[in-house]
C-alpha positions in Angstrom: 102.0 39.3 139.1 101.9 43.1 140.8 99.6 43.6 138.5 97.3 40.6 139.6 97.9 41.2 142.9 96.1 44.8 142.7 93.5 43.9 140.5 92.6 41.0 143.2 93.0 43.4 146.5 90.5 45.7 144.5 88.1 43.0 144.2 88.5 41.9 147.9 87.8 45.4 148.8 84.8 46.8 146.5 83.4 43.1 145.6 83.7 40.4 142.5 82.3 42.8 139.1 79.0 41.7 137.9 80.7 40.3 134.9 82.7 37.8 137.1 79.6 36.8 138.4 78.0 35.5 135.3 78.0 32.1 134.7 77.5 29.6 131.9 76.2 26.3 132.4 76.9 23.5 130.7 74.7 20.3 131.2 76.7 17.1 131.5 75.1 13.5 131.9 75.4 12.4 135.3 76.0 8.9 134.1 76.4 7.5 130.5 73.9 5.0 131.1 71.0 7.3 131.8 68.8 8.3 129.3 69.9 12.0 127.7 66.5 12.6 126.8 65.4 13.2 130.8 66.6 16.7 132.1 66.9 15.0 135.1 69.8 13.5 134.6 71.9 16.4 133.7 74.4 17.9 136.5 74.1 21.7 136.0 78.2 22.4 135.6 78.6 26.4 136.2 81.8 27.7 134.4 83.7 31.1 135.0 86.5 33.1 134.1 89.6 31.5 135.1 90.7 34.9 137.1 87.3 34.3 139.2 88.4 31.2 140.5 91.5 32.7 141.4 89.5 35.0 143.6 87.5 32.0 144.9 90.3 30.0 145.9 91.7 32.9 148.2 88.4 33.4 149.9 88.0 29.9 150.3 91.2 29.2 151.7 90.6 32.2 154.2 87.2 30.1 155.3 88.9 27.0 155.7 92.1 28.0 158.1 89.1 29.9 160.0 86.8 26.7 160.2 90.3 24.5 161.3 91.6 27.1 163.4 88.2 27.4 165.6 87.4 23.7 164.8 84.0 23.8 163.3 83.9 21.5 160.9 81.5 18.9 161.2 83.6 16.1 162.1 82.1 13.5 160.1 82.1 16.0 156.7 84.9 14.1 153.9 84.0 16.7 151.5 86.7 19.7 150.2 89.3 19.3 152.9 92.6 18.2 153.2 93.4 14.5 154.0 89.5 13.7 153.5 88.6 11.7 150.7 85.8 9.0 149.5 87.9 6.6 150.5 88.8 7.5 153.8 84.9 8.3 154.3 84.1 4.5 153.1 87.1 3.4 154.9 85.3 4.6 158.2 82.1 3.2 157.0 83.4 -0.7 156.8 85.5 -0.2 159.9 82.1 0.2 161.7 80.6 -2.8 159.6 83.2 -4.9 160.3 83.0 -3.8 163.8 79.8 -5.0 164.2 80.3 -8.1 162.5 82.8 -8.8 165.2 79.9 -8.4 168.1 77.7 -10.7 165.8 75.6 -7.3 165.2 74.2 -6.3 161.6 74.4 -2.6 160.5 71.7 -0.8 158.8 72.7 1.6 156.4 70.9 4.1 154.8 72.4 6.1 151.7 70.0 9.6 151.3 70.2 11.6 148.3 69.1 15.4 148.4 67.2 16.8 145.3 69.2 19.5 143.6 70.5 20.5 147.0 73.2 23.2 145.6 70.5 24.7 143.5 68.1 25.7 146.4 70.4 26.9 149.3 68.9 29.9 150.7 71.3 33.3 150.9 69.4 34.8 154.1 70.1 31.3 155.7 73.7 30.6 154.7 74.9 34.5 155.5 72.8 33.7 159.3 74.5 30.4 159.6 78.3 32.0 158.6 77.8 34.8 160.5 77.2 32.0 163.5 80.3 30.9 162.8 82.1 33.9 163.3 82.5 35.2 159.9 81.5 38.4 160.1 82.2 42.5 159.1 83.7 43.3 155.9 84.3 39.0 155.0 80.3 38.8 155.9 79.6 41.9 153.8 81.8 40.7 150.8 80.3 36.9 151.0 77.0 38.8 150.8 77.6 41.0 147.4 79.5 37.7 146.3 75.7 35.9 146.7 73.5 39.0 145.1 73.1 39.6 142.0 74.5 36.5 140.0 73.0 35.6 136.5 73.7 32.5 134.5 73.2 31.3 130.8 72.6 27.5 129.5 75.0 26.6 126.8 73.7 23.9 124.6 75.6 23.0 121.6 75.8 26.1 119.5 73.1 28.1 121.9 73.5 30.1 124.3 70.5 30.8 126.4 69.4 34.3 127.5 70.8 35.0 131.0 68.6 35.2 134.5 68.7 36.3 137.8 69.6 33.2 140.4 68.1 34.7 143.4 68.8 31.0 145.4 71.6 28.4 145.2 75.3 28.3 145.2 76.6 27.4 141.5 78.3 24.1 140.9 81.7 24.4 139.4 83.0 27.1 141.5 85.6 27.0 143.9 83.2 28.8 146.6 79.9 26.9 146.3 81.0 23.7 147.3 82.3 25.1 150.0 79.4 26.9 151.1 77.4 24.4 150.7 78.8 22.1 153.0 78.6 25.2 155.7 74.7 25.1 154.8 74.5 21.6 155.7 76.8 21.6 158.9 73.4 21.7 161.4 72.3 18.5 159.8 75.5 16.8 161.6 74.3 17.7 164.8 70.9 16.9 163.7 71.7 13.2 163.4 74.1 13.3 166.7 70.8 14.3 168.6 69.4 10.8 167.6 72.5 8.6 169.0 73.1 7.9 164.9 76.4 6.9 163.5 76.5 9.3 160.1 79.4 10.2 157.6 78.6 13.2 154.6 79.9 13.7 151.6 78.7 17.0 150.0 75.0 16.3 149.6 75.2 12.3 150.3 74.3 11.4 153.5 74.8 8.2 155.3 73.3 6.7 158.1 74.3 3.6 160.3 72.7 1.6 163.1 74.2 -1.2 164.5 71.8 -4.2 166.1 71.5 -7.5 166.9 69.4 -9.4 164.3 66.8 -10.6 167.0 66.7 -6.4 167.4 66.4 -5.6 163.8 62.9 -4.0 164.2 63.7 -1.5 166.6 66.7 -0.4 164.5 64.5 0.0 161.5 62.4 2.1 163.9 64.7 4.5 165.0 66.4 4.6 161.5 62.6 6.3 160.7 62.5 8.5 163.5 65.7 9.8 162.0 64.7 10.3 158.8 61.6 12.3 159.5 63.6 14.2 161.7 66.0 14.9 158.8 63.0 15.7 156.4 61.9 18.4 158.5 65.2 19.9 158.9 65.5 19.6 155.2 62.3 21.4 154.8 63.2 24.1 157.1 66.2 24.5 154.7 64.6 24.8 152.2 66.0 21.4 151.0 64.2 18.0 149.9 65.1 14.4 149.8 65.3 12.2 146.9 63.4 9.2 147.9 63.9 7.7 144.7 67.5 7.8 144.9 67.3 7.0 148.9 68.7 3.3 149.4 68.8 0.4 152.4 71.4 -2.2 152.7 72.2 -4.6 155.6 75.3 -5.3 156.1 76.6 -8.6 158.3 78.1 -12.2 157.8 75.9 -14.6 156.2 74.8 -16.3 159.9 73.8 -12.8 160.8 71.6 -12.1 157.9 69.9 -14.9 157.7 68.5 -13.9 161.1 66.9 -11.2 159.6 63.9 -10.1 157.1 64.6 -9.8 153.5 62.8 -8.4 150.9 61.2 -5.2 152.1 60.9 -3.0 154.6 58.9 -0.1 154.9 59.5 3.8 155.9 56.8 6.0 156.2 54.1 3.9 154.2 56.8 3.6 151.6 58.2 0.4 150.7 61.9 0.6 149.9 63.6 -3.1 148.9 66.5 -4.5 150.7 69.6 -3.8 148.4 72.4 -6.8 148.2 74.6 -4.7 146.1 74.7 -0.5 146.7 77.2 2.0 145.1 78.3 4.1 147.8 80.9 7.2 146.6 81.6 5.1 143.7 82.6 2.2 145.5 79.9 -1.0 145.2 79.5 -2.5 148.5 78.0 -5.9 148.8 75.7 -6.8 151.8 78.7 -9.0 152.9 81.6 -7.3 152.1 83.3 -9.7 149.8 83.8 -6.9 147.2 83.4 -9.2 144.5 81.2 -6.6 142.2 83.4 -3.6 142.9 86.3 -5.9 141.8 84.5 -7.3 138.5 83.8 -3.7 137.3 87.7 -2.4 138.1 88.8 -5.4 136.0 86.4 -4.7 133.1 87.4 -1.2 133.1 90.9 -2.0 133.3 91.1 -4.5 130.5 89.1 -2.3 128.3 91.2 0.8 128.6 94.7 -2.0 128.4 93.2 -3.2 125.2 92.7 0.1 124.1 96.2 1.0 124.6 97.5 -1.9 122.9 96.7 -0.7 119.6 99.4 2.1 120.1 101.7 -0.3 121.3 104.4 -0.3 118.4 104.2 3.2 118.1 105.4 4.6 121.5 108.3 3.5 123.7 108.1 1.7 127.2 108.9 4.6 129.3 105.9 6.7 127.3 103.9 3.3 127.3 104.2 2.7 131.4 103.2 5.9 131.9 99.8 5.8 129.8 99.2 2.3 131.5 99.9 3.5 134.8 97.1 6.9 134.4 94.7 4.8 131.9 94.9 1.1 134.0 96.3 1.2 137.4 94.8 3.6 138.0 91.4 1.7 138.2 93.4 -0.5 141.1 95.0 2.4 143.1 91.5 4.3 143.4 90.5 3.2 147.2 92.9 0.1 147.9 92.7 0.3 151.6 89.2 -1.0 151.1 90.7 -4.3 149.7 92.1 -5.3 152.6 91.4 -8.8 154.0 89.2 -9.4 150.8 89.9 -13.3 149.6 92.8 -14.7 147.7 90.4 -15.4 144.6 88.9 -11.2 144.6 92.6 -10.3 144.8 94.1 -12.8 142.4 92.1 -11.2 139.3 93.6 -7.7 140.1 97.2 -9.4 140.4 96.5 -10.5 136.6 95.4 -7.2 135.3 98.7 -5.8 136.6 100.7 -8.7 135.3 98.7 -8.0 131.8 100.0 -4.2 131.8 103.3 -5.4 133.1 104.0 -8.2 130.1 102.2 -5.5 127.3 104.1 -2.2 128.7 108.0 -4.4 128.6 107.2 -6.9 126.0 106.6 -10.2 127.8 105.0 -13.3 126.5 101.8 -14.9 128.1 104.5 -17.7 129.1 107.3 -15.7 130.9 108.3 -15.6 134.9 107.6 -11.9 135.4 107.9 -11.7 139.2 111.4 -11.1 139.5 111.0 -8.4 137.0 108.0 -6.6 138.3 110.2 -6.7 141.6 113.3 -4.8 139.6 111.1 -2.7 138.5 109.1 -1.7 141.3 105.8 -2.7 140.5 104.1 -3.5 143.5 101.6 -7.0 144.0 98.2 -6.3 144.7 98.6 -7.4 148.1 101.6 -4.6 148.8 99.3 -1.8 147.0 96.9 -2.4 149.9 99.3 -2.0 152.2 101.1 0.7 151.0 97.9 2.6 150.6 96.6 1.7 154.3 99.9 2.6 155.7 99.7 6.1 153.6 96.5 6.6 155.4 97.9 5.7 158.9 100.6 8.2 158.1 98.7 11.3 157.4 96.9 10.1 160.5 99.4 10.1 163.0 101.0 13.2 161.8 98.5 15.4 160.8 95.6 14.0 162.9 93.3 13.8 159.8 90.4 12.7 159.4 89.4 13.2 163.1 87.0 10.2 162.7 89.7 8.0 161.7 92.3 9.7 164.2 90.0 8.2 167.2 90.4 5.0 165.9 94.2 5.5 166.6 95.7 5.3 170.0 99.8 4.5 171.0 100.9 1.6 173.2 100.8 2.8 176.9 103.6 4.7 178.5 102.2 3.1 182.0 105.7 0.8 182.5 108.1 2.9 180.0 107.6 -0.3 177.8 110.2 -0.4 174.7 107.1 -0.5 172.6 106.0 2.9 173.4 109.4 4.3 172.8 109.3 2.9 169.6 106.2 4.5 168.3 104.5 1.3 168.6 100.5 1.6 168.5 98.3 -0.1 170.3 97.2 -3.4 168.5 93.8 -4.3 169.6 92.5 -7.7 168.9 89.1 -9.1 166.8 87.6 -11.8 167.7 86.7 -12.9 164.4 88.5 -12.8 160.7 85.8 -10.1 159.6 86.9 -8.0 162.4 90.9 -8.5 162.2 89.5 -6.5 158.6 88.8 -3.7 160.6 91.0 -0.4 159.8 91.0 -0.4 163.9 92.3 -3.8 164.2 94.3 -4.4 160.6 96.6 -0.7 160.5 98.2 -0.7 164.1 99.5 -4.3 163.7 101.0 -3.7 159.9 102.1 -0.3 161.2 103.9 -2.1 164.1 105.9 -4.3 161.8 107.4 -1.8 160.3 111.1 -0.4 160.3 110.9 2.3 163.4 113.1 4.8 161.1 110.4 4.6 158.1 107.5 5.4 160.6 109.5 8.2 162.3 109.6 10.2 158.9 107.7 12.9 158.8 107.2 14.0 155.1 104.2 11.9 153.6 106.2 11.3 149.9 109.7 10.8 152.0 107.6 8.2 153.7 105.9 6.9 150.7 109.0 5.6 148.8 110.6 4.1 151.9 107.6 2.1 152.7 107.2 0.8 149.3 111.3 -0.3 149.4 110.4 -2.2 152.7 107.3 -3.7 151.4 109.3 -4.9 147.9 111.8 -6.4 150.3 109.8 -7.9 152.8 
């Protein structure tokens, strides 16, 4: 460790050696389903010495507490911070949808895609726009010999390319790019805001949402394309494109409130772009109606799959070593983005209950024909219903103690003080009501009232695992 610790203070002091900044790539399939013969469809992985990332990760973490600290972030950015996630970024997006749903509005939303985006970001722009930021001196000066003079090789089976200069880009793979990257993009934020558009960003996926009545659907569609150009010339001036071929449109609304509307087509920019009823959003498929019903299918397809899989091993491993494959292999596939679930129908949520009633019987030996409820109780194996739950009250957790994600935090208020009402002393939060049962779905409307319900000693604990297992012992008893 003394040793380490020199070797990195040298590095931060005279820069990262040219062989630390040499990188091989390694092409990986962006989705098994696309064809392997198209170079398009390879993701560009850059790999490095372990002791590089090492280096990275310090750096990085020195950017971050500076970006907190100074709060400039962009606000609506999920990507490579703490307490953001896909799901809390989606979770944001259907709490607007719902939202609107509730004032009998529809929401256009448009998922952009950028071309290659970490391959083309300009140095000369990212060290102007950190130096904006305040990062500046010797952290500006290292950032800079940390951007000049890199070199990468393609590794391809037994071949390993020659190596070449990049001269543009921040490498994938890294600990550092990523997070540069997102600094790169931070002026598009503020871009959008300029417009009056609701956005959320995930690395290089960008969403936009416009709220409208349906007899007002034109003018939404209008200023959904005075954004975009406005987007495609800040791209440009980036030295950034968009992917219109991987750039999508999907209304969201109840069925009354679509029908209201045009279907088909609509047009951008003398390009036609079709009306999606299904679109797969940070992995999660959202339907135009939020039923959930084809995010749900695929979950249990993947999860029956992978438990039938497993079953082959059955006799050869115990139930302890058994639970634990079932739980990283098959639950899994549930617990990734629950929260979303909430309020979705008793028929959605009744063919995730079987798949964990499957992995229960084949993990303890149950037949097809037993009463396993008071079992799965014993043995703490939640219902599908109390996963949801325990998930959305995780969330309102981190929330309320951390205050992250900021665009979830403002959704979050506590029961007025005004009268010194018992509510406020309890930590009650302020339970605001929907009008309609798409809207009582609403993160806004759903997590203060299940929050409320709760034991005021569980809510009044401040560490998030502490908190975790006595929310799930309330839950199994209630």
């Amino acid at each position: 460790m003394p040793l380490l610790v020199c070797f990195v203070n040298c590095v931060l002091k005279n820069g990262m050696p040219l062989s630390f900044k040499h990188s091989i790539i390694t092409p990986l399939l962006k989705n098994n389903s696309l064809d392997s013969n198209d170079v398009k469809n390879y993701r560009p992985v850059s790999n490095f010495p372990t002791i590089t990332k090492v280096i990275e990760k310090l750096i990085a973490n020195k950017i971050k507490n500076h970006l907190e600290r100074n709060n400039l972030w962009d606000p609506h950015q999920s990507a490579y911070r703490s307490f953001h996630s896909c799901e809390t970024a989606v979770l944001s997006i259907i709490n607007d949808v719902y939202a609107s749903m509730d004032r009998k509005e529809v929401t256009i939303a448009v998922l952009l895609d950028m071309s290659a985006a970490f391959d083309t970001v300009d140095h000369d722009s990212l060290l102007q726009k950190l130096e904006n930021l305040g990062i500046r001196d010797d952290a500006l000066r290292w950032l800079k010999e940390y951007m000049n003079n890199r070199f990468h090789s393609t590794d391809l089976g037994d071949t390993l390319s020659e190596s070449i200069p990049l001269r543009m880009g921040v490498p994938q793979g890294s600990v550092l790019g990523p997070l540069l990257f997102t600094i790169y993009i931070r002026d598009l934020g503020e871009c959008i805001q300029e417009m009056g558009i609701r956005y959320v960003v995930y690395a290089d996926d960008v969403q936009l949402l416009v709220n409208v009545k349906p007899s007002e659907f034109s003018s939404g569609i209008k200023k959904v394309e005075e954004c975009i150009n406005r987007i495609h010339k800040w791209a440009s001036n980036n030295y950034l494109k968009l992917n219109s071929l991987k750039t999508e449109f999907i209304v969201f609304g109840t069925r009354e409130q679509l029908s209201k509307i045009p279907t088909g087509e609509i047009e951008i920019n003398n390009e036609k772009y079709p009306l999606k009823s299904v679109v797969r959003n940070l992995g999660i498929f959202l339907d135009s109606q939020l039923q959930f019903s084809h995010h749900i299918d695929r979950i249990c397809r993947s999860a029956y799959a992978n438990l039938r899989m497993l079953q082959s091993i059955r006799n050869s491993i115990s139930n302890n070593q058994f639970a634990i494959l079932s739980h990283a292999l098959v639950l899994s596939r549930i617990e990734s983005s629950p929260s979303l679930l909430y309020g979705v129908n008793d028929k959605q949520l009744k063919k995730l209950q079987r798949v964990i009633k499957a992995t229960f019987r084949v993990t303890y030996r149950f037949k097809r024909c037993d009463r396993i409820e008071d079992e799965m109780r014993k043995s703490g194996w939640l219902s599908i219903r109390n996963r949801i739950l325990l998930r959305l009250l995780m969330i309102l957790h981190t929330v309320i103690t951390t205050g992250k994600p900021s665009y979830l935090a403002r959704l979050i208020t506590h029961s007025s003080n005004e009268h010194a009402l018992r509510s406020h002393s309890r930590g009650d939060l302020a339970a605001l009501g929907a009008r309609t049962e798409m809207g009582k779905r609403a993160f806004m409307y759903a997590a203060p009232r299940i929050w409320n319900q709760m034991d005021v000693k569980i809510r009044t604990m401040p560490r998030r695992e502490t908190f975790r297992s006595e929310a799930k012992k309330w839950l199994v008893q209630s």
